[in-house]
C-alpha positions in Angstrom: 0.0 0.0 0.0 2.7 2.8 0.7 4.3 1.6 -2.4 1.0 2.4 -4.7 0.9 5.4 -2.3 4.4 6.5 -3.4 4.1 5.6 -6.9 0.8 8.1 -6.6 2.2 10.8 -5.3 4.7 10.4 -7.8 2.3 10.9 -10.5 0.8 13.6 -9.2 4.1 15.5 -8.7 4.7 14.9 -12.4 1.4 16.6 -13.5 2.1 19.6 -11.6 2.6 22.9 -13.8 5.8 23.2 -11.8 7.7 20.1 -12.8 6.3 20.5 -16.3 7.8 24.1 -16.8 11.4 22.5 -15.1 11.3 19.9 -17.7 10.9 22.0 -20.4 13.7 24.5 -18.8 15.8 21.1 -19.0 14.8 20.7 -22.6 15.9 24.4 -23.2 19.3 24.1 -21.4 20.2 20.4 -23.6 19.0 22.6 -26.8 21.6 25.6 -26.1 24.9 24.5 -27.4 26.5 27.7 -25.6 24.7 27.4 -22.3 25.4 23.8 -22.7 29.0 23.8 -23.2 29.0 26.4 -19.8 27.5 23.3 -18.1 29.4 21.2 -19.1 32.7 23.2 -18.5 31.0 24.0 -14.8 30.5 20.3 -14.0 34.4 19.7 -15.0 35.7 22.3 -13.0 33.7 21.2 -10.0 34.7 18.1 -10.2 38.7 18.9 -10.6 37.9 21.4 -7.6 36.4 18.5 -5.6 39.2 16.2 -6.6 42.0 18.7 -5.0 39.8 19.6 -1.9 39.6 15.7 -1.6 43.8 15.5 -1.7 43.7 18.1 1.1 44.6 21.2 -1.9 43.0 24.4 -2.7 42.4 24.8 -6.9 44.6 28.0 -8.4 43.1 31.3 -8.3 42.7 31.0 -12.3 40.4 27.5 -12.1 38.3 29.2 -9.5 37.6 32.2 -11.7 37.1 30.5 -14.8 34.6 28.3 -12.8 32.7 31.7 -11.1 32.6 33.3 -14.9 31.5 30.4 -16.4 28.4 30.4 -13.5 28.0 34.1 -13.6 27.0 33.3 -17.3 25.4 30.7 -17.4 23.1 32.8 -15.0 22.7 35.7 -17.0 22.0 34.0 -20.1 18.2 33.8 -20.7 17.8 29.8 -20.9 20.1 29.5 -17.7 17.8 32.4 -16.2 14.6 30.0 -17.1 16.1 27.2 -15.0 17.4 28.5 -12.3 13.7 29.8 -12.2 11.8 27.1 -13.0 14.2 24.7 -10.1 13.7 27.4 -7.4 9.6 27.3 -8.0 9.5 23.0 -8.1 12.2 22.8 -5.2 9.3 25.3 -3.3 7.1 22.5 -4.4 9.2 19.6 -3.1 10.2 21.8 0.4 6.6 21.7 0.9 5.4 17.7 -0.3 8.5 17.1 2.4 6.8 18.9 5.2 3.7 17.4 4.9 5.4 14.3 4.4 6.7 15.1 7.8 3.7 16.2 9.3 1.4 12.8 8.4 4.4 10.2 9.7 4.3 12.4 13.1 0.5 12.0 13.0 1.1 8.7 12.0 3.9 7.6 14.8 1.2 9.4 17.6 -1.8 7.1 16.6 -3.0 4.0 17.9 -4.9 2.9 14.6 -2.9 0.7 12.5 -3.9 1.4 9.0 -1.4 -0.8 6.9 -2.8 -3.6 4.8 
C-alpha cells in the first residue's frame, strides 16, 4: 500500500505545472549548445575542484575564476535564467510535499490505529 501510495504521489508531482515548466527548462538548457558547453565546462571544474579539496589542496586562483565566470553566465544568459527559475519554483514545491510528508508520519507515529494492509 505505501508503495502504490508513493508511486501516486509520484504521479501527481509529475502533472504539476511546476515540474512541467522544469522539464521544459531542462529541454531548453540540452537545446543551447552555448549554455550547454557552460554546463558542461562547470560540472568539469567542480569536479577537478572536488578532486583537490579531496587531496587536502585548494584549486589555483585562475580555475576558481574560470569556474565563477562560467556560473556568472550561465546565469545571466536567458535559458540558464529559465532554469534556475523554473528549479527554485519546483524545489518550493518539493520543500513543501516534504513537510507534509513530515507532518502525516508524526500523526502517524502518535496514533493508535494501525492502518497498513
Amino acid at each position: 500500500m505505501i508503495w502504490d501510495k508513493a508511486e501516486e504521489l509520484g504521479r501527481m508531482i509529475g502533472q504539476t505545472p511546476e515540474y512541467k515548466a522544469l522539464r521544459r527548462a531542462e529541454s531548453s538548457l540540452r537545446d543551447d549548445t552555448e549554455a550547454q558547453a557552460k554546463v558542461e565546462l562547470i560540472q568539469n571544474l567542480a569536479r577537478q575542484m572536488d578532486e583537490l579539496v579531496a587531496q587536502g589542496q585548494m584549486p589555483d586562483q585562475a580555475t576558481a575564476e574560470t569556474y565563477e565566470t562560467a556560473v556568472r553566465e550561465l546565469e545571466v544568459s536567458a535559458t540558464g535564467q529559465a532554469y534556475a527559475v523554473a528549479r527554485a519554483n519546483f524545489e518550493k514545491v518539493m520543500i513543501k510535499v516534504n513537510q507534509l510528508i513530515g507532518q502525516g508520519m508524526e500523526k502517524g507515529a502518535q496514533s493508535n490505529i494501525i492502518t497498513l494492509s
